[in-house]
N, C-alpha and C positions, 0 to 999 in steps of 0.2 A: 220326355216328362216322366213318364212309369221309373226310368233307372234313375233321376233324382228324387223321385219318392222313396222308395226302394231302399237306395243307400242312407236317407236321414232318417228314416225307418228302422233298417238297420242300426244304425248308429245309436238310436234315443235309445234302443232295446238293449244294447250294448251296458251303454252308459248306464241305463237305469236296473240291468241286473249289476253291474258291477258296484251301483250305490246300495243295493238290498245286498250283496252280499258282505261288505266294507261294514254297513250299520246296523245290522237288521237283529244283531245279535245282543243291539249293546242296550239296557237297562228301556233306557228313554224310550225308545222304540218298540218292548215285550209286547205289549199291548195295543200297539196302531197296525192296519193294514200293513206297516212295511216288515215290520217283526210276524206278521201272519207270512206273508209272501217269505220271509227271511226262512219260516219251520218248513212251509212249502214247497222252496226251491231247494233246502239242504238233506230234509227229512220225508216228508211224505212221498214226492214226487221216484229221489231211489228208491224207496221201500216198494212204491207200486210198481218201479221198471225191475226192481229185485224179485219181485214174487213172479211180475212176469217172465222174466230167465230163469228158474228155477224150474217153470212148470215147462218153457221149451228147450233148455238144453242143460237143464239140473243145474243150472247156476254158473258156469265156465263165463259166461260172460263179465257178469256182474262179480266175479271172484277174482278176475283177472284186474277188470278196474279199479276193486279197490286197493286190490296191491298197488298197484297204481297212484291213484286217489292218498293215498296213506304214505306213499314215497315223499309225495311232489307236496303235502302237505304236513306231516309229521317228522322226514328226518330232516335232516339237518346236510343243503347242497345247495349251490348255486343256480340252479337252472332257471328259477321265476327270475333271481336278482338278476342274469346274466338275459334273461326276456326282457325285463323293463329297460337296460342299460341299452339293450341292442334296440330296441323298439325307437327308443331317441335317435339314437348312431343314425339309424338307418332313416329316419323319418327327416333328421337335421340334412342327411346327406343326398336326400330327394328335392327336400325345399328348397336350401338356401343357392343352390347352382342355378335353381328356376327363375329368382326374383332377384342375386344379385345387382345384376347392374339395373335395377328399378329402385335399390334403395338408396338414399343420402346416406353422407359418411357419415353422421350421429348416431343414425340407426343400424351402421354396421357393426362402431365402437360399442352399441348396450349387447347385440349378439354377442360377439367376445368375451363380455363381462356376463352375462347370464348362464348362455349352454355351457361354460364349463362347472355351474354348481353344483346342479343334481348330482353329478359325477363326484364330486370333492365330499358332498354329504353321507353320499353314500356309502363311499370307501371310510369315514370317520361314522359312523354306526356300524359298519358290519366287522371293521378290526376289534379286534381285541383290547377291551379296556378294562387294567386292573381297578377301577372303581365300578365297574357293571356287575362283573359277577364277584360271588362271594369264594373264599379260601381261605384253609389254615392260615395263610399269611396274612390275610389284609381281614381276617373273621373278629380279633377282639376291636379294631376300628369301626368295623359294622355295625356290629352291637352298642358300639356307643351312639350311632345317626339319631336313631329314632326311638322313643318310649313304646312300650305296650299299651297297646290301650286299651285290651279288654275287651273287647267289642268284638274286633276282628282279628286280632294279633295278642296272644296271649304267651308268656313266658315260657319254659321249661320245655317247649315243643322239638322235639331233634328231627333231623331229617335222617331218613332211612338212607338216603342213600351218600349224603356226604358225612354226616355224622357227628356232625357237631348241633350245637340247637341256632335253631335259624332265629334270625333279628329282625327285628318287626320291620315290617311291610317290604319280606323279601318272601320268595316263591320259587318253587326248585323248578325249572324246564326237564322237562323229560326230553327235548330236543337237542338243549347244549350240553345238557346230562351234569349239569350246577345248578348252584344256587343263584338268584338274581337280587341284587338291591334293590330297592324300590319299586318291582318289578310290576312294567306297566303291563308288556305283552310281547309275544316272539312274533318277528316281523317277517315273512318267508321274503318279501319285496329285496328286504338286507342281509337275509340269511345272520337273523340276529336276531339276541333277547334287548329289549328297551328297556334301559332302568335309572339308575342315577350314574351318572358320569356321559350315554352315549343319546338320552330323550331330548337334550335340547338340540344336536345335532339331527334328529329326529323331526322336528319341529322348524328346521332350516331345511332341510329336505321335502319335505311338505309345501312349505312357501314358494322354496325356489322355485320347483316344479311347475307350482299352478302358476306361479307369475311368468316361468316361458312359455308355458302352453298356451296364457290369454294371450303374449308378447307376439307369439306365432300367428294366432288367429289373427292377430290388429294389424300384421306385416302383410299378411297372403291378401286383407280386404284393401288394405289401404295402396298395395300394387298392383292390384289386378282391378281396384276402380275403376279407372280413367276409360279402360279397355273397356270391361263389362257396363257402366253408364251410356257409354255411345252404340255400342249394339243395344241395352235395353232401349235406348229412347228408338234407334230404330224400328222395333218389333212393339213398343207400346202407340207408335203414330200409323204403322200397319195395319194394328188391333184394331183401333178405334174408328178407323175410318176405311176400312175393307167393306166391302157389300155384305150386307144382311141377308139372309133368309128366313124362312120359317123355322127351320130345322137348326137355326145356328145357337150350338147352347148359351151363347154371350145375351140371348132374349131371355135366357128365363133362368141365368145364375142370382143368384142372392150378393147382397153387398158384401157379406162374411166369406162367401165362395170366390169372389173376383177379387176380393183382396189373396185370397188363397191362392189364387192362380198367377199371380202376376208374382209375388214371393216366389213359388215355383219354378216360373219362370226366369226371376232371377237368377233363380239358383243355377239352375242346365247351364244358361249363358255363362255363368262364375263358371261352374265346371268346364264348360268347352271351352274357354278361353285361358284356365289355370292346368286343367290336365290335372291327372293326378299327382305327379310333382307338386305342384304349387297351391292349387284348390283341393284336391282331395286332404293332404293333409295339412290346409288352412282349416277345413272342416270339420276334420278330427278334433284339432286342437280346440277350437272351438266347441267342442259337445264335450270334453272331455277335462276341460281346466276346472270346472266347479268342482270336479273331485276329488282332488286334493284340498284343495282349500277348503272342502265341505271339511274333510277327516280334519284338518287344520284347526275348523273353529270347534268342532269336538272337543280334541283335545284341551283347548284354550277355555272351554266351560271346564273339561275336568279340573283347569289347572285353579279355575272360579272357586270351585267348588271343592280345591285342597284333596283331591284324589288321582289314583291309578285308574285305568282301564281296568287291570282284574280288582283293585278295591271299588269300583264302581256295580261290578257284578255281585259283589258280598254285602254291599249296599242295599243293592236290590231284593236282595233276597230278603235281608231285614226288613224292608218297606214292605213285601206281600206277606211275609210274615203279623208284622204290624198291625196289619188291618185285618187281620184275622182275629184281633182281641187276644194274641196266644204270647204276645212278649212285656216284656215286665222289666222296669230301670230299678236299678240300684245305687245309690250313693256309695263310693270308695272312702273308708273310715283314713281323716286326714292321718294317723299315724302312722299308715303305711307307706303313704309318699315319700317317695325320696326329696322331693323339695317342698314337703310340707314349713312352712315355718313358725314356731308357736306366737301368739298375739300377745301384746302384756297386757295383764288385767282382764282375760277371758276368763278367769273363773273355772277354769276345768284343772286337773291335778294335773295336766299334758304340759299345760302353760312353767314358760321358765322363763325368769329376769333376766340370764344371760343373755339372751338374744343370739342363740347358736342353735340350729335345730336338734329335735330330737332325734337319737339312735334308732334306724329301723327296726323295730321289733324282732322277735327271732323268729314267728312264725310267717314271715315275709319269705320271697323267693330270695334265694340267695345273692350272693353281689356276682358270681357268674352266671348265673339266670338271668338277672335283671339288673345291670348296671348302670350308673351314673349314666345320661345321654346331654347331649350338646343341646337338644329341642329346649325350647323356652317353655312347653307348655305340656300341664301331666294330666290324664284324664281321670277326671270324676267319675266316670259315670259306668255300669257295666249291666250289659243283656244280657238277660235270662227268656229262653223260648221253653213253654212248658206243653205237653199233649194234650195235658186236659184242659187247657185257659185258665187252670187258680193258680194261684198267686205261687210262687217255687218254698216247697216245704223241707226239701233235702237238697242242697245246693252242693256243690261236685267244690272239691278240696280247692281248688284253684280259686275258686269266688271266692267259697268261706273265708278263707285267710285275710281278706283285701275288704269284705261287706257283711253286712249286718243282715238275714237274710228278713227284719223287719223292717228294712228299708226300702223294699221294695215296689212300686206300683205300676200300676198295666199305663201304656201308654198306646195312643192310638195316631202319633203321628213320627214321623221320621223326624220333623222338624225340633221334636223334642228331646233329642237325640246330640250328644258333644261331639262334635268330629274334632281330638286334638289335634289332627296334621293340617286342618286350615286354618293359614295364619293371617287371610285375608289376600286379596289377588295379586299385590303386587310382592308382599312378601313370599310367596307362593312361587309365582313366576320369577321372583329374584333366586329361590332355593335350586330349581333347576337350571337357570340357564348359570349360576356357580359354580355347580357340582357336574 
């Protein structure tokens, strides 16, 4: 009984560091115990085992690891991708010899169609796709994807190190040592950047996943039942009707504890009778499938909510900002839009009968700065954070050009706020799984 505790002990502790290290970083969670656990488990807890090696052996330890630490997580190699790949291999090639001839042929034909996706997913994120990262070749294509919106992706910006100016809601990896399109986030799982062209295979990787790992768990319970029911009913007719004593804890467990003990007891039974071949990693799979599909419905909110994983974080930023009383919205003066169209009969000198729009001003960013895009929708609106919470009295050349710095007012919720890249969910989700 102690080694079935023990190992689902193990396990939950497993699982639930692997869920705070997966979430614990992202927006939603800054502020709940699991983003507290998230600074915890990545920042405090080294810092105090850093200070402690430093004072006994001047830091060799903690210097070593994070050489380390900084390999296996900053460059750019196989080894996690080639751990998760191997972790299935070897897990598929423990279980499925144990329970073969326990299962019907139906359930051999979904194995065959399942274990090989994660594999197919994988290898289609981590190759190389000319629509993920950005290049001189495929860079004025890029620039056309998406508009500026001012908010969090502003025109004229070059990157240092490709050198050309980057197009909105792309992000240079210092890992694939480019630029990324849509860039959600560098995966070490795929020894890949996510972005537009390889996230919805991303997103099929994710699914697959958690749906073999429950598929595994429902296979290892539903073959080792028959076994395990007939030894539990023997040891639950034992139980019950064995001689009492004073001393026999079954007198004075709680109803909450004898339910606890007879699950327990299951479990041993599951174990002695699957081994680890067959139950151990039924068991796994089982504590371990909600976590992908957790990351999965993430995603699927971000996709709700018309963002990236790193535009989620610059999101966030703006919201703590926000409620600080320190940020302030601006109307974008319709002349500067490139799909401004004049109204007839508005009454402004802007307005024209031809019905062709007007020439962008000259104090506009140039037509290589900011080109025509393919997006249906241009944004209104642009933030200003100031230090001292009044209202922005010098606004930095880039705003001025585009807003009226009297157009400005504080706003105290994010909700008040135009996200142009959400075009609503399914439109959203239509845009990636496209591209």
């Amino acid at each position: 009984m102690t080694l079935v505790r023990n190992i689902v002990i193990f396990t939950v502790t497993v699982s639930v560091l692997t869920f705070i290290a997966f979430f614990g970083r992202t927006p939603a969670f800054r502020n709940t115990p699991i983003g507290f656990c998230h600074r915890l488990l990545v920042h405090r807890i080294p810092s105090a085992l850093r200070a402690l090696d430093v004072l006994l052996t001047n830091g060799r330890i903690t210097s070593g690891g994070s050489r380390l630490g900084h390999h296996l997580m900053n460059e750019k190699h196989p080894v996690v991708m080639i751990f998760f790949l191997g972790l299935i291999t070897i897990s598929a090639g423990l279980f499925l010899p144990a329970i073969w001839t326990l299962l019907p042929f139906y359930h051999k034909l979904f194995v065959f169609l399942l274990l090989p996706q994660p594999f197919y997913f994988t290898y289609l994120c981590a190759k190389r796709n000319p629509d993920t990262h950005v290049t001189e070749l495929n860079h004025a294509a890029q620039m056309r994807h998406y508009p500026y919106d001012r908010i969090l992706f502003y025109p004229g910006n070059e990157c240092r190190t490709c050198k050309f100016n980057k197009p909105a809601r792309s992000k240079h990896c210092s890992i694939c040592k480019t630029c990324v399109a849509r860039a959600d986030h560098h995966c070490v799982w795929v020894n890949n950047c996510l972005g537009r062209g390889n996230h919805k295979w991303f997103l099929a990787l994710l699914l697959s996943t958690g749906v073999l790992l429950a598929y595994a768990a429902y296979l290892a319970y539903s073959a080792l039942r028959p076994k395990v029911d007939k030894q539990y009913a023997r040891y639950e007719h034992w139980y019950r009707f064995k001689p009492s004593s004073g001393s026999d804890p079954s007198s004075w467990l709680t109803y909450g504890e004898m339910k606890l003990h007879y699950f327990l007891t299951y479990v041993a039974i599951y174990i002695d009778e699957g081994g680890i071949s067959a139950a151990g990693v039924g068991l796994l799979a089982l504590l371990t499938w909600p976590l992908p599909l957790g990351l999965l419905g993430y995603h699927i909110y971000l996709i709700y909510a018309g963002m990236t994983t790193n535009e989620s974080s610059k999101w966030g930023d703006w919201a703590d900002e926000i409620a600080e009383g320190s940020v302030f919205l601006g109307r974008r003066r319709l002349e500067t839009m490139h799909d401004y169209q004049p109204r007839q009969g508005a009454g402004s000198e802007l307005s024209s009968t031809s019905g062709t729009p007007i020439q962008t001003p000259p104090e506009t960013p140039p037509e290589d700065e900011e080109p025509r895009t393919t997006w249906p929708l241009e944004s209104r609106h642009i933030l200003v954070h100031t230090t001292n919470g009044q209202p922005p009295s010098d606004l930095p050349s880039r705003i001025k050009t585009v807003a009226d710095k009297h157009s400005f007012e504080r706003i105290w919720h994010l909700a008040a706020v135009e996200n142009v890249y959400d075009l609503g969910f399914w439109d959203n989700l239509h845009e990636i799984l496209a591209n």
